[in-house]
N, C-alpha and C positions, 0 to 999 in steps of 0.2 A: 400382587400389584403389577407384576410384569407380566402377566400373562397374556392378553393380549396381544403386548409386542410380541412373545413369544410363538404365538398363531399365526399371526403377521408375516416372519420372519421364514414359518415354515411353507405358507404360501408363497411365500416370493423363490423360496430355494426351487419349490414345487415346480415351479413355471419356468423356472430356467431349465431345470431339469429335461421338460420337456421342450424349450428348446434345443436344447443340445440332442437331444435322442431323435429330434424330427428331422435337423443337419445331416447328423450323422445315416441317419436314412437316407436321405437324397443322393449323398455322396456314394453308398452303394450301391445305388438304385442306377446311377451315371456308371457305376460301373460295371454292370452287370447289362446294362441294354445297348449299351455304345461300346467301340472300340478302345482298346485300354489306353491309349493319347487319350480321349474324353475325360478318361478318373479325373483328370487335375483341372476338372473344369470348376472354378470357385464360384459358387450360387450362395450370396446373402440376401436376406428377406430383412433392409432394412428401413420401408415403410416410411422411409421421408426424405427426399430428395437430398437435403442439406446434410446427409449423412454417407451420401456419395462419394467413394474414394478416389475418384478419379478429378484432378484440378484444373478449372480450367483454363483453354491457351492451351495445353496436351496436343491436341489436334483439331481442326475446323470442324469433321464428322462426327469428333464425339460430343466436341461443343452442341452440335446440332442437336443432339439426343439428350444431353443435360439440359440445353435451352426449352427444351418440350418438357421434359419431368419440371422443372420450375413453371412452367406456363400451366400444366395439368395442376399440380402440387395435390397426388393422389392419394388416399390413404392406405392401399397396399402397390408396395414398390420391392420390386425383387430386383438386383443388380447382378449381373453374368460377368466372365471375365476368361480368359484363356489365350493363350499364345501359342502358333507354328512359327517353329523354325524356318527364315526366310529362303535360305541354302535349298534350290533343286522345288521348289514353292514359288516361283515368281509369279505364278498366274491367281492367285488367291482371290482379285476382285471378280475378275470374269469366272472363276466358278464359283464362286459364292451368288454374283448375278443371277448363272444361270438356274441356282437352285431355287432362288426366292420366285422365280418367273414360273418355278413347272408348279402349276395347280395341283396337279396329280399328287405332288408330298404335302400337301396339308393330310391327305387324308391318311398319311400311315402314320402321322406325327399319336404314337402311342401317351396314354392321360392314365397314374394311377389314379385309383378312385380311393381314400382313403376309409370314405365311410363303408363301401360295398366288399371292400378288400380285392376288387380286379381291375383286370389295365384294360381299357377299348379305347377306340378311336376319341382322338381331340376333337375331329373333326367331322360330322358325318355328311357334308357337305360343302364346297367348294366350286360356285358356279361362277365365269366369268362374265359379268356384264356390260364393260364397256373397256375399251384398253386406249391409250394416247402415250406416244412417245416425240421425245424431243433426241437431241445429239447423243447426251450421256443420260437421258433420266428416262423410264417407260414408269407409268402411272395404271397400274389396273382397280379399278373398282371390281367386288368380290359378293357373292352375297352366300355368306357362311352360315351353319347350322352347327354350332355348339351345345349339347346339351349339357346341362338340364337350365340351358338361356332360354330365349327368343329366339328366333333368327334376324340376322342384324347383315348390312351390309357394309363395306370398309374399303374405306382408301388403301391400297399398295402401294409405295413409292420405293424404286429402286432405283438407286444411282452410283453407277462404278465409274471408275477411273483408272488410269495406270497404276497408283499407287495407293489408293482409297475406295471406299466402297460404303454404302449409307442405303439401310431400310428402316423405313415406318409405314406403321398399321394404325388407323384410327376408325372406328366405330362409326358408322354416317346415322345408325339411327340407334332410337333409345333401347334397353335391352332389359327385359323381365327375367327376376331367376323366379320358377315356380310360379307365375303367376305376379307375384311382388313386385312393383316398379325398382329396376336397384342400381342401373347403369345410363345416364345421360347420353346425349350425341356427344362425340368428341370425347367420351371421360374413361375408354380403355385406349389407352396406348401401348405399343412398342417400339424399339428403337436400336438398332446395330448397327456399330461403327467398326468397320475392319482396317486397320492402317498398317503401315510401314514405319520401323522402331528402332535405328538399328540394324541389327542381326536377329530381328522376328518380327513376325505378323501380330500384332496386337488385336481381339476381338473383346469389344465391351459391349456392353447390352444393358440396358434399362427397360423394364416393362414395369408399367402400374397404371392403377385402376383406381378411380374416385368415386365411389359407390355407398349409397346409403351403408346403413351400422345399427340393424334394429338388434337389440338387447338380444330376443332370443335365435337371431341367427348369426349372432356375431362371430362367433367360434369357425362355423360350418362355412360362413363365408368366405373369410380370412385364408381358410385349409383350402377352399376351392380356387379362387383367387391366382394365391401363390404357386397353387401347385398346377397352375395351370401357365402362370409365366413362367415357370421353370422348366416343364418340360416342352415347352413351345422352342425357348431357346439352345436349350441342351440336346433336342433331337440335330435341330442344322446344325449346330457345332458336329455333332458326332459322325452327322452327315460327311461335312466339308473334309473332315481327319480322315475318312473314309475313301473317301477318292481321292485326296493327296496323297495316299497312303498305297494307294491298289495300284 
């Protein structure tokens, strides 16, 4: 009579299972490509803005990045998180600015491939097409080449400050995986807020994607997705420890 629940029951262990073993991947995976400050970089995949650990009133630039995941409300959302020590770190905005600003790191921003089992490039393209800046904000539009997308082009927005610092990435056109219609204008975003906390640098990050969910690519999607806001974020982190560090 129980046996179904019983199927049921080993399905669901199943699946946690493997979330915990794909975590636990990532987490080496941070440690092994990036500088060891990175290990403790906390990456959750958890897919609904309203699940967001971070409250807000925190800070204006993170509000800014929660107010977009609410405005997107995507269906994969990965959340980043990590702190430097403020101590002999004061300059944290201006090089964080300066690294969202050099084109040239999109391209070594390394992407595992889960289904191929290799790492290449996130990006194999990174072309500047129009740039505007104001006092604190420079704006580039970008027309990137993600495979196995489209080619899509996207708003840059950097904005530093003495104590703060704020980038977002959004999509300007719609984006095919394989051929399949699966990403809207506007429907991938990113979003990093670097602040002053204290006695540390706070970096949070929200990236998520509103993108069709056909039955038979729903798995492949998801893995692609996430693992592609993951290590989008976790590369500049590892970055930023990298020259605060040398």
């Amino acid at each position: 009579m129980n046996r179904p629940n019983s199927r049921r029951t080993c399905r669901l262990f199943r699946a946690e299972c493997k979330k915990l073993l794909l975590l636990a991947a990532l987490v080496l995976l941070g440690a092994a490509l990036f500088p060891q400050e990175a290990a403790d970089i906390s990456v959750n995949f958890i897919n609904d803005y309203r699940k967001a650990s971070i409250i807000k009133g925190t800070n204006p630039q993170a509000d800014v990045v929660l107010r977009d995941m609410e405005d997107l409300d995507p269906n994969y959302l990965a959340e980043i998180q990590y702190e430097i020590p403020a101590d002999g770190h004061e300059s944290i905005p201006e090089t964080v600015a300066s690294l969202f600003l050099d084109l040239s790191l999109y391209l070594e921003i390394p992407y595992y491939s889960k289904q191929s089992g290799v790492t290449v490039p996130l990006f194999s393209k990174a072309q500047l097409l129009s740039s505007r800046k104001t006092e604190d904000t420079a704006v580039n539009t970008v027309l990137f080449c993600m495979t196995p997308f489209s080619d899509y082009t996207a708003d840059l927005t950097v904005q530093a400050g003495k104590n703060s610092f704020l980038f977002q990435h959004t999509n300007l056109d719609k984006m095919d995986y394989r051929g399949l219609a699966a990403i809207k204008r506007g429907a991938m975003r990113a979003g990093i807020a670097v602040y002053r906390d204290g006695s540390v640098w706070r970096i949070y990050a929200l990236g998520g994607v509103k993108a069709a969910k056909p039955f038979f690519l729903k798995r492949r999607l998801e893995t692609a997705f996430n693992n592609r806001i993951k290590d989008f974020c976790v590369f500049y982190i590892g970055k930023l420890a990298e020259m605060e560090n040398s």
